[in-house]
C-alpha positions in Angstrom: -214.5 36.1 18.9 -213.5 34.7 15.4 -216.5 33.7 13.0 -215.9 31.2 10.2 -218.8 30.4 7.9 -221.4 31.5 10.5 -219.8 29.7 13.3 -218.1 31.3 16.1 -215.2 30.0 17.9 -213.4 31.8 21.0 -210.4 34.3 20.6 -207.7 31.7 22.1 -209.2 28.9 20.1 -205.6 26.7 19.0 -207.7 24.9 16.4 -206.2 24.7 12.9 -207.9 26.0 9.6 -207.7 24.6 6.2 -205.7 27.5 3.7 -206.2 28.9 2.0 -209.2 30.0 3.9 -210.5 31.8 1.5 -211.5 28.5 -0.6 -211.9 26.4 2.1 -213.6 28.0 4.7 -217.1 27.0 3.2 -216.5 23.7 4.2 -216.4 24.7 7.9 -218.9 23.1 9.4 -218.9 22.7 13.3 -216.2 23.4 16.2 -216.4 21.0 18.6 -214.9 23.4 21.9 -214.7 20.3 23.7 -211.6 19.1 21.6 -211.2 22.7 20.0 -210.9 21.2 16.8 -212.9 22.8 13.3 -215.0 19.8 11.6 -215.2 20.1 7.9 -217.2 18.5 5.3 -215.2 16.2 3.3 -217.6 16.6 0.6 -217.7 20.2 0.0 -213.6 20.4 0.9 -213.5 18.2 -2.2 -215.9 19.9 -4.3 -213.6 23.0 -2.9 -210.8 21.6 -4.7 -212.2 20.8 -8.0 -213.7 24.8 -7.7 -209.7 25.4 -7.8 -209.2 23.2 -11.1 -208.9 19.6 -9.9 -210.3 17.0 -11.2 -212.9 14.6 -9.0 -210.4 11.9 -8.9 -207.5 14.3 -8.3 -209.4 16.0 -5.5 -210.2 13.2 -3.9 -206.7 11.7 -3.9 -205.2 15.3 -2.8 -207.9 14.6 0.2 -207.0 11.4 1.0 -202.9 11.8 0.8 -202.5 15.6 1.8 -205.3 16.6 3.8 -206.7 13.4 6.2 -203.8 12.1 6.6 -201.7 14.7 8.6 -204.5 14.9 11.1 -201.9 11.7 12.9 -199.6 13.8 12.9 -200.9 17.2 14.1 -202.3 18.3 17.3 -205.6 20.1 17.1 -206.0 19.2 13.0 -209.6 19.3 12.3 -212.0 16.8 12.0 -214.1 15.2 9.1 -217.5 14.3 8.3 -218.4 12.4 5.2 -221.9 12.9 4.5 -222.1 10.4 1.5 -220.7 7.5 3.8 
């Protein structure tokens, strides 16, 4: 069993974390085992980000280019919610 921000997912789980987990696993905020993906919030990955020294803008840009976008390319890539939509 692996646990990730209170949430546990199984042992042979092929879902993909965020790294580094140590900054971003606070952001975990579901695991759907139907698709075995990880959902994160986009808002706290972002305010993850600016905790690291980014800017608002800059996090937000380093979401949009770097982190939602490889999701089309990668299998299993986890999934966002965006609270303030």
């Amino acid at each position: 069993m692996i646990i990730i921000n209170g949430i546990t997912l199984p042992e042979n789980t092929g879902a993909i974390k965020l790294e580094p987990s140590s900054l971003l696993d606070k952001a975990v905020v579901k695991y759907d085992k139907e698709k075995d993906v990880l959902v994160y919030s986009a808002e706290i990955l972002i305010e993850c980000f600016q905790e690291d020294g980014m800017t608002e803008e800059e996090a937000r840009d380093w979401f949009s280019y770097n982190t939602l976008r490889t999701g089309d390319y990668v299998k299993q890539y986890p999934e966002f919610i965006f609270e303030n939509d």
